[in-house]
C-alpha positions in Angstrom: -43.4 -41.1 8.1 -43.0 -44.1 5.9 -43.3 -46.9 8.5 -46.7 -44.9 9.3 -47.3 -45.3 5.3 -46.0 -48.9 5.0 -48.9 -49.5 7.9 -51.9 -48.1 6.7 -50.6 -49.5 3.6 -51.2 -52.8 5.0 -54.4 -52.2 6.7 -55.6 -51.2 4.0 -55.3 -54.6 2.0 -56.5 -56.2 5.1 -59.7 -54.7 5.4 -60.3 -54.4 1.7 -59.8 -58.2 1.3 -61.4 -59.7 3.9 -65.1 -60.6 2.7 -67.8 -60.2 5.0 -69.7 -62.7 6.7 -67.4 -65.5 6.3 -64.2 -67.0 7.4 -61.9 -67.9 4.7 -58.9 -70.2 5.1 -55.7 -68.2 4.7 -53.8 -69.8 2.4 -49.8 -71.4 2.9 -48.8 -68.6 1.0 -50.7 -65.8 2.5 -49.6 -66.6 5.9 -45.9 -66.7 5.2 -46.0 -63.0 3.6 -48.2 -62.1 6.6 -45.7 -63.7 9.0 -42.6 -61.7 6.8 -44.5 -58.6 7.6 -44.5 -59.2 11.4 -41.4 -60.0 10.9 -40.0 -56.8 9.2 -41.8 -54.9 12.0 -39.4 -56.6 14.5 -42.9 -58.0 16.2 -41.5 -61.2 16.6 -44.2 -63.0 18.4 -46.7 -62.6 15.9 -44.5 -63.8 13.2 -43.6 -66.8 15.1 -47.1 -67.9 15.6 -47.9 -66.8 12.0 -44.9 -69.0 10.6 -46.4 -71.8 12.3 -49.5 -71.6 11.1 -48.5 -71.4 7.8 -46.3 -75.2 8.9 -49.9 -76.7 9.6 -51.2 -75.3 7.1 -48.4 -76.6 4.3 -48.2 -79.8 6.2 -51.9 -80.8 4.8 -50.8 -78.8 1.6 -47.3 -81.5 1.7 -46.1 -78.3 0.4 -42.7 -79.0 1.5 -40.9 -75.8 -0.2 -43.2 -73.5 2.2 -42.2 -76.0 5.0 -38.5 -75.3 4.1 -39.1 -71.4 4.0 -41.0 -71.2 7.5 -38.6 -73.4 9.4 -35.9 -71.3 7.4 -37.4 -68.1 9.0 -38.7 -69.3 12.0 -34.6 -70.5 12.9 -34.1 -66.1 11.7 -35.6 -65.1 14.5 -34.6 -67.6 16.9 -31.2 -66.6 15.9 -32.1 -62.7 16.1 -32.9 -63.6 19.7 -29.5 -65.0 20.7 -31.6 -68.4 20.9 -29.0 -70.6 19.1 -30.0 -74.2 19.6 -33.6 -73.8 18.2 -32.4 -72.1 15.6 -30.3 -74.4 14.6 -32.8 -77.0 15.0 -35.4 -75.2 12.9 -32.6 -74.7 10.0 -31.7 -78.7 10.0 -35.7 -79.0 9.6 -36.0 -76.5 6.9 -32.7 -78.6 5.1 -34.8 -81.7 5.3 -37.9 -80.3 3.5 -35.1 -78.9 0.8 -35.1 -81.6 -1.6 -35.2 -81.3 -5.3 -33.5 -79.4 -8.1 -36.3 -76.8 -7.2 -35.0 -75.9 -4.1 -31.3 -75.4 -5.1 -31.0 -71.8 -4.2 -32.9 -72.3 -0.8 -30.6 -74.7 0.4 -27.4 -72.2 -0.2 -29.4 -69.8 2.3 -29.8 -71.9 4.5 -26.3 -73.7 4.5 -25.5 -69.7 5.1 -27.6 -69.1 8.0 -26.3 -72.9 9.6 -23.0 -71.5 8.9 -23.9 -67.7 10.7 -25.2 -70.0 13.3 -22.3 -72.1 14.2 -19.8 -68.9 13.6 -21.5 -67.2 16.4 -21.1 -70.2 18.6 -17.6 -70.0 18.5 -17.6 -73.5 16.7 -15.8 -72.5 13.4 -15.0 -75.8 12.2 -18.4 -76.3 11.5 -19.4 -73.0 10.5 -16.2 -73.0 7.8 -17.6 -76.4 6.5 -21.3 -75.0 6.3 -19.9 -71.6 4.2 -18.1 -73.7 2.1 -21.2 -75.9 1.0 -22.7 -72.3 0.6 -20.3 -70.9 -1.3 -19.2 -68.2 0.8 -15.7 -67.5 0.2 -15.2 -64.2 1.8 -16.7 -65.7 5.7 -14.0 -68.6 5.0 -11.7 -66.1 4.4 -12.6 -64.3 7.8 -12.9 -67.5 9.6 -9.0 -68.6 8.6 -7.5 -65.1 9.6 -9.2 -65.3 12.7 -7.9 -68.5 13.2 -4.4 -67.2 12.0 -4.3 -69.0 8.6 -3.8 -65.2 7.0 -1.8 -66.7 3.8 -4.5 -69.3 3.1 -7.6 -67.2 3.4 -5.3 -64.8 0.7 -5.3 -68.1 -1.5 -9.1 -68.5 -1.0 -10.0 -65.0 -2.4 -7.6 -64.5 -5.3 -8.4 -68.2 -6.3 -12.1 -66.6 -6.3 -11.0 -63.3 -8.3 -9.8 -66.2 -11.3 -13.3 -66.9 -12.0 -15.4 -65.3 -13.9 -18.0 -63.2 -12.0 -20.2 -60.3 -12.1 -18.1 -57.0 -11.0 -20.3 -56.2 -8.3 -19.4 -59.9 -6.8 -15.5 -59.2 -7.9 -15.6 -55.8 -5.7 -17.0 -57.5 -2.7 -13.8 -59.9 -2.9 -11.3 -56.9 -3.9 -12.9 -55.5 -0.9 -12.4 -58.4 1.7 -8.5 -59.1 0.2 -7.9 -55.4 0.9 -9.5 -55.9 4.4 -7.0 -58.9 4.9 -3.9 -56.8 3.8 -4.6 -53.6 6.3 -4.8 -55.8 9.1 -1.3 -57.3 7.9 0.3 -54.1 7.4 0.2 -54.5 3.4 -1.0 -50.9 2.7 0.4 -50.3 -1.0 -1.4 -53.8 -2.1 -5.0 -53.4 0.2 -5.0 -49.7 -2.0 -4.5 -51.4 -5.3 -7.2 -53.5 -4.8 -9.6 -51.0 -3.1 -8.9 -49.0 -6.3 -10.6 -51.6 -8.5 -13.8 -50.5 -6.7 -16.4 -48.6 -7.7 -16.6 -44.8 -6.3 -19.8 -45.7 -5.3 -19.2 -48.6 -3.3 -20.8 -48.1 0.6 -17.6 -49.6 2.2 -14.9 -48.1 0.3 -14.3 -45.1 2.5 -14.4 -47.1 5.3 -11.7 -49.1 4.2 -9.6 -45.7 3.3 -10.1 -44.5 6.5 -8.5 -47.9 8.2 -5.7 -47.2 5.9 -5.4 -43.4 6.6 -5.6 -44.9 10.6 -2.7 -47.1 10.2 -0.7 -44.7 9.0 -1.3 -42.0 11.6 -2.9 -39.6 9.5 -5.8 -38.8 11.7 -7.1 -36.0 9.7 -7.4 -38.1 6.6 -8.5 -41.0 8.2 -11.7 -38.9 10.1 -12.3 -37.6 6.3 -12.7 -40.9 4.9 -15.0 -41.9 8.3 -17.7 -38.8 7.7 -17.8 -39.8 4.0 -18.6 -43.1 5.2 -21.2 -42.1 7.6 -22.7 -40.0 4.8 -23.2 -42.9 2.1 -24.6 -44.9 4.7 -27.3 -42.5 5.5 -27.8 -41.5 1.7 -28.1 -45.9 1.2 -30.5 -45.9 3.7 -33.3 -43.4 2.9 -32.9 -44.9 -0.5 -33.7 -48.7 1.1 -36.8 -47.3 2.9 -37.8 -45.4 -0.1 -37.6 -48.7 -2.1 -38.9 -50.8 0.6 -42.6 -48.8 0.6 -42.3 -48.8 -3.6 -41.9 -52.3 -3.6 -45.2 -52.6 -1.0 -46.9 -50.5 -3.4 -46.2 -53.3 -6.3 -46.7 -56.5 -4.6 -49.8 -55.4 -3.2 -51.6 -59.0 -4.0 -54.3 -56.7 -6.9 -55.0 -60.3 -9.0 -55.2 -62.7 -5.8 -57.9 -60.2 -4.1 -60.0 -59.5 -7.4 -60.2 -63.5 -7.5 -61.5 -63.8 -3.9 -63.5 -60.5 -4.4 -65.4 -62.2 -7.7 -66.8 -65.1 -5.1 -68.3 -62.4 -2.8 -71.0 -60.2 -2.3 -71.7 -57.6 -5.2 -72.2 -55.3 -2.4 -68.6 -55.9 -1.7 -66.7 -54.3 -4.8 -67.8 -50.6 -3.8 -65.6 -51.4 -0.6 -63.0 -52.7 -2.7 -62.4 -49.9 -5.6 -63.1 -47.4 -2.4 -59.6 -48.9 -0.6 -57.8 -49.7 -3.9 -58.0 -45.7 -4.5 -56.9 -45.2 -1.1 -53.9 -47.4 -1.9 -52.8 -45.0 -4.8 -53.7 -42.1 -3.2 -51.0 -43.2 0.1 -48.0 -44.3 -2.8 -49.3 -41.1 -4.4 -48.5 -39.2 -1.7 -45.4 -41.0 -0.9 -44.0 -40.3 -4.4 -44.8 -36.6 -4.0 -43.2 -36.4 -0.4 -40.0 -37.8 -1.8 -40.1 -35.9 -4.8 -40.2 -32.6 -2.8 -37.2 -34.1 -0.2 -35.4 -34.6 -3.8 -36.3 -31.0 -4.8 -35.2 -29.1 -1.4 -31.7 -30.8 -1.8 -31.4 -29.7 -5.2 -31.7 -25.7 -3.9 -29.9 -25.9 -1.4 -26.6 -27.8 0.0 -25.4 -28.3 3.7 -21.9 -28.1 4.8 -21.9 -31.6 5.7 -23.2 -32.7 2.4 -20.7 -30.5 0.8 -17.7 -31.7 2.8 -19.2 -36.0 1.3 -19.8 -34.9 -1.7 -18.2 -36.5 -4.6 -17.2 -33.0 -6.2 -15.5 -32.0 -3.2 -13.5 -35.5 -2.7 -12.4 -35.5 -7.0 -10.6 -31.8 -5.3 -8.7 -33.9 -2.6 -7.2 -36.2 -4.6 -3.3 -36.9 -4.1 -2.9 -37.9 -7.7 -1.8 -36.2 -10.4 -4.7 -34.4 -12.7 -5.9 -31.2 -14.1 -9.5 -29.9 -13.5 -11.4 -28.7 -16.6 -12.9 -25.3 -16.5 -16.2 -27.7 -16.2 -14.8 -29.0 -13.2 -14.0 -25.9 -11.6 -17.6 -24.6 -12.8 -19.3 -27.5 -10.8 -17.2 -26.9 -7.4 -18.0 -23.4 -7.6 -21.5 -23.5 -7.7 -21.7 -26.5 -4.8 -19.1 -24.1 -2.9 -21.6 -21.7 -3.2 -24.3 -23.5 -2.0 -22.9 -24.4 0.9 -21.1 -21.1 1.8 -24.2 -18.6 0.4 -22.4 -15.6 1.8 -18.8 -16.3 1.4 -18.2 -14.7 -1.9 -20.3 -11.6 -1.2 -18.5 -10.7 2.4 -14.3 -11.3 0.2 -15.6 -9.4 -2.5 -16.6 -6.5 0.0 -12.8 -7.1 1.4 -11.4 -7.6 -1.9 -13.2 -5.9 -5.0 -10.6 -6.7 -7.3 -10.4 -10.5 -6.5 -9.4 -12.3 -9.8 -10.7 -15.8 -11.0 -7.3 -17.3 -9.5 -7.7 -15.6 -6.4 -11.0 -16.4 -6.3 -10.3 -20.3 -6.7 -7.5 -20.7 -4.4 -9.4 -19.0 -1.7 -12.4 -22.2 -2.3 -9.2 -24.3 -2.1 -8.1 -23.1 1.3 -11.9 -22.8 2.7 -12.0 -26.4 1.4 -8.4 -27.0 3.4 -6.7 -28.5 0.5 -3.2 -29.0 1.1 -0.8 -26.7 -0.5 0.8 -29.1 -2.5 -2.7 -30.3 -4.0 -3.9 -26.7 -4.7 -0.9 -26.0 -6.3 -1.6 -28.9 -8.9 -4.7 -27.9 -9.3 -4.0 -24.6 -9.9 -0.8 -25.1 -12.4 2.0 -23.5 -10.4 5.0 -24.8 -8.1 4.6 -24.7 -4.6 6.6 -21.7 -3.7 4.2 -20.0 -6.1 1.3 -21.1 -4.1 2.9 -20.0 -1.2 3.4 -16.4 -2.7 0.4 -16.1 -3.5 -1.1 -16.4 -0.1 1.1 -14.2 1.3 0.3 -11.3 -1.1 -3.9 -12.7 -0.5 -3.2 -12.2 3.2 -1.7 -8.4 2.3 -4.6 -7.9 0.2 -7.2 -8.6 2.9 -5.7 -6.9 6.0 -3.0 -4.3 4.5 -0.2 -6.4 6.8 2.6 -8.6 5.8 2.1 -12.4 6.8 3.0 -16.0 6.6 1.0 -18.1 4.3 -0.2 -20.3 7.1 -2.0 -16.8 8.6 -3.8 -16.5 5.2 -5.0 -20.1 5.5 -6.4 -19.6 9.3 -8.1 -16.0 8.1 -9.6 -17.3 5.0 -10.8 -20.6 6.6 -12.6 -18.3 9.6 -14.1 -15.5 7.0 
């Protein structure tokens, strides 16, 4: 539904901006955002021939920081379609047109995509030389481990971690040291430095699950994998969400007024009609995703439940103590995702205390013992006790607390 939106989006402007009667000149400018459109909508023809006639069109400009940008892009989609030698010819004919102070941070882009380029040729000399005029320590990094220089690319990213960066740039190198160590066996050290980064981070569980992998913990490391999977989906709604808003704000309002004001009068009825239509369609996009928002606020999936960040702060091996706020905020997602549960042990169990009540989430949850009985305050023989008088409780027979586990997690 949003591509569909992001299109008529588009049309929209077209039409509305196109006067009638005449031709107009489309300028440099114009024709590289119209070129990045095709290009966004993996229609990679058009945006080739788009991209070059916004070259012509900035060659009589002798605009060369547009001819930088379209060779720049034009070598993108050469290099999207595995067609390496023109795209490494447009990139050295975008670096040409890259001269001046001015075009500092477009030559680092395309000293990256050179670099890409030559890395997926197999010729890493180069590509290590090209990442290194970038800046890009973390690829020279990858490039020396998978040339066996482990110990050197180590040298490369804590010498990075000395300057001083933004954190969002230091957890990107934590991240890619801790990479380095799993694949050398260095568990302890690639989980201090994964713990400098943020909960949030889209990769962190990833890396976790890697670790759980190595270690042979299979049920741990699939835990970490579907929390993985999860963020990625959540980050990706969120980038098509931003993606239309973003459309919506760089619709071009003060460059089409200007070319409206040299048209017909009989032209700005046609122009308010498709400008309302504009904010009727991010209107209506707003609304759609504030009603997606809503439905996930009443209700709560298992598969949510089992990513959420609630139900991982339960999981964790270290030491703490949940607040009665914490224990408020698992209970009320628990019950969102298991509406009935409650109902169906109470019928079984009218007497159920809070404890009960909370160690039976625990289990459902399949927290290990020794974890619920942290969270719970007792010993682990207590733990176990208690699900063996649970299991009496619920079916009048003596059992093990392993059979309390199994009938709880099936109720």
């Amino acid at each position: 539904m949003i591509h569909k939106i992001r299109l008529v989006i588009f049309a929209c402007l077209l039409v509305a901006c196109t006067p009638t009667g005449r031709e107009d000149i489309a300028t440099t400018g114009t024709l590289l955002r119209q070129a990045a459109f095709y290009k966004e909508q993996l229609q990679y023809l058009p945006a080739l021939e788009t991209y070059r006639q916004a070259i012509r069109q900035a060659e009589k400009e002798k605009d060369s920081t547009a001819l930088s940008l379209a060779y720049l892009e034009t070598g993108k989609i050469y290099r999207n379609q595995s067609l390496k030698p023109k795209a490494l010819q447009s990139e050295k004919t975008a670096l040409a047109y890259a001269e001046g102070t001015a075009c500092d941070s477009l030559r680092i882009a395309l000293y990256r995509e050179m670099a890409d380029i030559y890395a997926l040729s197999g010729q890493t000399d180069s590509a290590f030389h090209y990442y290194q005029k970038a800046g890009c320590r973390i690829r020279q990094a990858q490039i020396l481990q998978q040339t066996g220089k482990q110990k050197e690319a180590e040298a490369i990213l804590k010498t990075e971690l000395e300057q001083t960066r933004s954190q969002e740039e230091n957890a990107e190198l934590y991240l890619a040291l801790a990479d380095l160590q799993i694949s050398w066996g260095q568990l302890k050290e690639a989980e201090k430095n994964l713990s400098r980064l943020p909960p949030s981070h889209p990769h962190l569980y990833a890396a976790l699950s890697r670790i759980a992998q190595s270690r042979g913990d299979s049920l741990q490391a699939d835990f970490y994998h579907k929390s993985y999977l999860h963020y990625q989906d959540a980050l990706r709604k969120e980038m098509e969400q931003n993606q239309v808003t973003q459309l919506l704000r760089t619709s071009e309002q003060k460059e089409w007024e200007a070319r409206l004001s040299d048209s017909q009068k009989t032209q700005q009825g046609q122009m308010y009609v498709w400008i309302a239509l504009l904010v009727s369609c991010g209107t209506g996009a707003w609304g759609y995703s504030r009603y997606r928002l809503k439905r996930t606020a009443d209700s709560l999936s298992e598969t949510d439940f089992l990513s959420s960040e609630i139900y991982l702060r339960f999981h964790r091996k270290e030491e703490w103590k949940p607040t009665p706020k914490d224990w408020e905020e698992l209970l009320q997602a628990f019950n969102r995702a298991y509406p009935e549960f409650r109902e169906r042990l109470k019928r079984k169990i009218p007497k159920l205390s809070e404890q009960e009540w909370r160690m039976c989430c625990l289990i459902k949850m399949e927290v290990p013992p020794s974890t619920a009985a942290m969270l719970l305050c007792c010993t682990n023989q207590a733990i176990s006790m208690r699900r063996v008088r649970l299991y009496q409780k619920t079916t009048g027979e003596k059992g093990t607390p392993e059979q309390c586990d199994a009938f709880i997690r099936d109720f």
